[in-house]
N, C-alpha and C positions, 0 to 999 in steps of 0.2 A: 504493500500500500504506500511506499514510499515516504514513509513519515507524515501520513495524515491525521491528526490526530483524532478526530471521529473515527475512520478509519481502524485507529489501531482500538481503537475500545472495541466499535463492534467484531470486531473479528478475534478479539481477545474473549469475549465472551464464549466463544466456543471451546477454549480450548480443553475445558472437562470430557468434551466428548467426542473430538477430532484433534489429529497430530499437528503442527505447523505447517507441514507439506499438505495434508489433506485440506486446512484451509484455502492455501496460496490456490492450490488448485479449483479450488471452489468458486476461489474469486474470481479466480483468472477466467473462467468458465459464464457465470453468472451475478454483475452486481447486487442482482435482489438477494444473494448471500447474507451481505450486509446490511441484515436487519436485528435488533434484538427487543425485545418486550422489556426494558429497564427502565426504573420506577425515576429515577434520580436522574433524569435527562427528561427534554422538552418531546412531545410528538413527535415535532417538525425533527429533530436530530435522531430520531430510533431508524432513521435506512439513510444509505447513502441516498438513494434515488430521489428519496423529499431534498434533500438537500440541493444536489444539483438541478433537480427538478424546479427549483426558486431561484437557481441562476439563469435556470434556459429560460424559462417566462420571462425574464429582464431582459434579455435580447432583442432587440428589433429583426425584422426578416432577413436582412442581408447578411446581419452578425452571425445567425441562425447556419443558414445553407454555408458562409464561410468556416464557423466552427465545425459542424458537423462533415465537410470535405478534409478537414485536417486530420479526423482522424486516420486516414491512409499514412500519415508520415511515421516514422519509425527513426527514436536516436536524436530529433531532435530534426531543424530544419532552419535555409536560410528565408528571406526574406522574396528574393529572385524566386525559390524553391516555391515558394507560398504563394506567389502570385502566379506560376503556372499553373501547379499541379492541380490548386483550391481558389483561382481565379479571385487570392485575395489582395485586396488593395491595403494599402496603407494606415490609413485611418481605420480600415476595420482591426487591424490587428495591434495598432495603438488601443482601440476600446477591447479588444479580449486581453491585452494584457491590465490594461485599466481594472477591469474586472474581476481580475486574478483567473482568467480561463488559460492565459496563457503566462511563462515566464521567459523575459528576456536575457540572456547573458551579458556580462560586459565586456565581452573580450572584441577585439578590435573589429571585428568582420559582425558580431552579433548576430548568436540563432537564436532559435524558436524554442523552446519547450512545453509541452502538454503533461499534466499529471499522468499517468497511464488508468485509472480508475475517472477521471474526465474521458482521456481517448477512449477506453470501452463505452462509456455512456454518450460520445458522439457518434461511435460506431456503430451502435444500435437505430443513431435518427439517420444516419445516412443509407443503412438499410432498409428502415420501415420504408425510405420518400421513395425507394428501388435505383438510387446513384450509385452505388459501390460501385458498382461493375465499370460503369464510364467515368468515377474516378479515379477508379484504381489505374483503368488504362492511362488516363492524362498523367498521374504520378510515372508511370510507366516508363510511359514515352520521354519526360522533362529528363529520366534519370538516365536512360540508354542515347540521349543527348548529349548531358554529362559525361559521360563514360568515351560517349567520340571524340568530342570538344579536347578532349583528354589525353588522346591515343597518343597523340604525337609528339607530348611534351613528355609521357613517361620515356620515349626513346629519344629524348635529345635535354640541351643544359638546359630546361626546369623542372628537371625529373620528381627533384624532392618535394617543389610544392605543389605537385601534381600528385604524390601520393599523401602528402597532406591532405586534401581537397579530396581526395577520394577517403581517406582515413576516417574522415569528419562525416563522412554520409554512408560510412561503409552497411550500417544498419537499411538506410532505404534503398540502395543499389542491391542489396541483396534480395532484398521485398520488390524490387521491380522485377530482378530479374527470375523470381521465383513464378513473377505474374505473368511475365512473357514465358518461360516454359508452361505454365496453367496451363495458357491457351494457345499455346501450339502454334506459338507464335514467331515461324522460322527467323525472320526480317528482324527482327526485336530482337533475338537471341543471337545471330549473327553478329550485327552491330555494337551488341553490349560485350563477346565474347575475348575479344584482344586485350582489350584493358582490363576486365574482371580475371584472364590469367597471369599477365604480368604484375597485376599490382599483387597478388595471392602469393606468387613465387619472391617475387623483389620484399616483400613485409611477412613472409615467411606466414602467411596462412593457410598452411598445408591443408590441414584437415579439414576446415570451412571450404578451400577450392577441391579438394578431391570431393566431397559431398555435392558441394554443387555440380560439377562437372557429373557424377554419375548419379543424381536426378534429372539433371537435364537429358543423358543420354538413355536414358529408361522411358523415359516422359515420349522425346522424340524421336523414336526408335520408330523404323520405317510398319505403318500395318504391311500384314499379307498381301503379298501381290505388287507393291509397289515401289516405283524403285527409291531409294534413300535419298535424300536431303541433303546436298551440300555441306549445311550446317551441323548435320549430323554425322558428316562424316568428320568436320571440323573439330565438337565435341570429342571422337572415338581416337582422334590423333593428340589428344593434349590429358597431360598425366602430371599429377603434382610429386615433386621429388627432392630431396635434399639432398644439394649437392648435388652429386652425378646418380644415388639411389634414391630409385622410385619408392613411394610407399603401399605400392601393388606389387603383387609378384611380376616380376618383369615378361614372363611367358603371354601372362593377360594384357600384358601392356604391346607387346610385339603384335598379339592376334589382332589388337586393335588397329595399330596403325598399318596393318598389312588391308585391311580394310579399309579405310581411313584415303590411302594412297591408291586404292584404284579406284575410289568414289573420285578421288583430286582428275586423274589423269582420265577418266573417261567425261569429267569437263572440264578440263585441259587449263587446269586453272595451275598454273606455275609457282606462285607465290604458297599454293598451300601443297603441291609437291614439293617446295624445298623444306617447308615444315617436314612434311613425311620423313624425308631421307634424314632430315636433325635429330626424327625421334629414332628414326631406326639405327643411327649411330649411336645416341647416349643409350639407347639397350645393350648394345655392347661393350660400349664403358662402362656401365653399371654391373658389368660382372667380369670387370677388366681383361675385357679383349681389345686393345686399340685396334690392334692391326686389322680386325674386320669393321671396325670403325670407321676407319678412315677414308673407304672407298664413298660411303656415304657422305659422310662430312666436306669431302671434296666438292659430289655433283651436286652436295644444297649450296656449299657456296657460290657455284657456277652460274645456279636458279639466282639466289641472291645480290649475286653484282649485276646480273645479266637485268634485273629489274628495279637495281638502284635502291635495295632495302638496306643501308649503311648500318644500322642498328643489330640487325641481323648476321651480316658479314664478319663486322667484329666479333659475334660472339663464335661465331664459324671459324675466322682465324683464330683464334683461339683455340679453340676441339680441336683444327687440323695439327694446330705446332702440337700440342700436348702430344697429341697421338703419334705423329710423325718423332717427336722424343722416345717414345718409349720405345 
């Protein structure tokens, strides 16, 4: 409940006959949770929902439909963020913070903050009105923007505050792009896919990008009959690894990109067959063969300068000397 003090009483009440985990979960699940029949408190204060229920009738219509769109954000949000995603303007978000619906930070760029037991209880009006859905897209979309806007600075000098900037939003880029795999939403998961691996590898979030990466590839795994997706083959070539060892058995990671690489070259897409041949190198660095390495490692570079990916090249020169060393 984040330190709310209503909050902590009602949900304290329970705890003769639920664990601490069984409550969180309760809440997490349903605010009318948060009720108790206690003699020594007002009406109005025995559920969370009266309470905020007396903040939401304070609201004029616009405050309304603006609060209730912000519940999609997750981690907090910028200002820019809030006027795409939740079409809010300025002064609306001056009067929710006015209000205490929302908190603003001081820090020099200044985000958003929502209680999380507010955001549940916006999330419910944004579902009665039937907007999740084309909010959730608009959030979606602002963030897989983000993430392009991005690309180019993770591989050149303003790397660091380009994963700054994604660091800061890492909670809603994960919530978009959980929403663009929902809905099978090749275009959306493509465009978010470059930057949500490198920043994963560069800030070491192994386990969150290997998670992601195989829900998306289960999610958009081709039906029967049909042939696979690009971006599915994109998904089946990128593996989260420390260092030069993967955190999958490397066998499943090879079957993958041998897949992966005749989805690239039967649409003749160059830039993701020199991925292929990088990955089908570092599988044999990863169980230190250079020498079968390196043939690989060559003809991605060849891909690679051949299309002017500098970023890429480098990391290729690299694998090649290494291997060529050994």
């Amino acid at each position: 409940v984040h330190g709310m003090p209503l909050a902590i009483l009602l949900a304290a009440s329970w705890i003769e006959m639920l664990s601490p985990q069984e409550i969180a979960d309760e809440i997490s699940r349903n605010l009318d949770f948060l009720t108790a029949e206690l003699r020594d408190i007002p009406e109005r204060q025995r559920s969370i929902r009266a309470v905020f229920l007396s903040s939401w009738e304070r609201l004029g219509s616009d405050e309304q439909a603006v609060f209730m769109r912000l519940a999609v954000f997750r981690g907090g949000f910028t200002r820019a963020a809030a006027q795409s995603g939740a079409r809010a303007t300025l002064p609306s978000l001056s009067r929710l913070v006015s209000g205490s619906l929302l908190i603003r930070d001081s820090a020099e760029q200044g985000r958003y903050h929502i209680h999380e037991l507010l955001r549940q209880y916006a999330e419910e009006q944004l579902r009665a009105a039937n907007l999740w859905d084309v909010t959730r897209d608009a959030h979606c979309a602002y963030f897989v923007d983000f993430l392009q806007d991005l690309n180019s600075d993770l591989k050149g000098n303003r790397q660091l505050g380009a994963l700054q900037e994604i660091e800061a939003d890492w909670e809603n880029v994960r919530a978009a792009w959980q929403w663009a795999v929902q809905r099978r939403d090749y275009g959306m998961v493509g465009r978010a896919l470059d930057s949500i691996y490198w920043y994963c590898i560069m800030r070491s979030r192994l386990p969150a990008g290997q998670e992601i990466l195989r829900q998306a590839r289960e999610r958009l795994a081709p039906v029967s009959g049909a042939a696979p997706h690009p971006v599915w083959g994109q998904l089946m070539a990128r593996a989260m690894k420390i260092n030069i060892r993967y955190l999958e058995p490397v066998d499943e990671v090879k079957a993958r990109v041998t897949t992966a690489l005749a989805i690239a070259e039967a649409n003749n897409d160059r830039r993701e067959i020199a991925f292929c041949q990088w990955a089908f190198g570092m599988t044999f660095v990863s169980i230190d063969d250079s020498t079968q390495a390196l043939p690989y490692f060559e003809e991605s570079l060849d891909h690679y300068r051949a299309i002017g990916d500098r970023f890429c090249e480098a990391w290729l020169l690299y694998y090649v000397g290494l291997s060529r060393a050994k």
